[in-house]
C-alpha positions as CSV (number, residue, x, y, z in Angstrom):
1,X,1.2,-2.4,21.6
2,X,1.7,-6.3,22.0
3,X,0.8,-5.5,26.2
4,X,-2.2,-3.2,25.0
5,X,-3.7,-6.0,22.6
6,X,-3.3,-8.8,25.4
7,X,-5.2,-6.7,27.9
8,X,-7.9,-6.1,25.3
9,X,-8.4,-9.5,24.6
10,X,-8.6,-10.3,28.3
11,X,-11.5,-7.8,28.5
12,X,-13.5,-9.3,25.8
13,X,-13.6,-12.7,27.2
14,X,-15.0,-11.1,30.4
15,X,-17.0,-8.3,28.1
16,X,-17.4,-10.6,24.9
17,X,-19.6,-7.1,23.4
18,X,-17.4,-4.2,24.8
19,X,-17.7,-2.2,21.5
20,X,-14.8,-0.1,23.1
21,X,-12.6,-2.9,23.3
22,X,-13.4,-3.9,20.1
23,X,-12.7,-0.7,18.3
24,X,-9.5,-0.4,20.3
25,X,-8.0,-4.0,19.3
26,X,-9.1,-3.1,15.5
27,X,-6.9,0.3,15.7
28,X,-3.8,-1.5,17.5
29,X,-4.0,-4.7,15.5
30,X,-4.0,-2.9,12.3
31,X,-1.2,-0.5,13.7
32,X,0.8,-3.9,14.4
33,X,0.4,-5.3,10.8
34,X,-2.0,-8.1,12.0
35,X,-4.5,-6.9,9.5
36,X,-6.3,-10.3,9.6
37,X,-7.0,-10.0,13.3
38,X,-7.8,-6.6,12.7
39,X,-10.3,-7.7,10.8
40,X,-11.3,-10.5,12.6
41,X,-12.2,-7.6,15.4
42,X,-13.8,-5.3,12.9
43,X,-16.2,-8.0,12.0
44,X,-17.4,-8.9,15.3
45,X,-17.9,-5.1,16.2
46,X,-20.0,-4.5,12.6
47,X,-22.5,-8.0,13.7
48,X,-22.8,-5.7,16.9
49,X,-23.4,-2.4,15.2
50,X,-24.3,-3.0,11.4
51,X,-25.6,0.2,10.8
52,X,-22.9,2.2,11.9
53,X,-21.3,3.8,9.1
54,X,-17.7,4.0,10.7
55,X,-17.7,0.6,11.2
56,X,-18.9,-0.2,7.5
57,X,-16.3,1.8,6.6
58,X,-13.7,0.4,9.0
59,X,-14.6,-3.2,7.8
60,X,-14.8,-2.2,3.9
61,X,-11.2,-0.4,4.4
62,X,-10.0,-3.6,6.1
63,X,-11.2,-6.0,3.6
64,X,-9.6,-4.5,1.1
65,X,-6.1,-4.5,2.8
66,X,-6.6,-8.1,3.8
67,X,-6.7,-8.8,0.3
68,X,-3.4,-7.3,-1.4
């Protein structure tokens, strides 16, 4: 997961919008317990893609985790 997350974040410095890369490091950081980068990911996919429902969701369910 760890290898996975670093390539991810390689590809968004090249690909700073790749929504795929964005829902993928969202999915893997949650997975990991890094629910705050998770979320850091989720944000910048939802200023991409606000009207997405998924992602609204996705960011809403993250929130919430972020703040137990």
């Amino acid at each position: 997961t760890g290898a996975a997350i670093k390539t991810l974040q390689g590809n968004l410095t090249q690909h700073p919008y790749d929504r795929d890369s964005l829902a993928a490091l969202v999915s893997l950081c949650d997975q990991a317990g890094k629910s705050l980068e998770a979320l850091k990911y989720a944000q910048r996919l939802y200023e991409l893609d606000p009207e997405n429902p998924q992602v609204r969701q996705m960011l809403k369910t993250l929130n919430g985790q972020s703040r137990r």
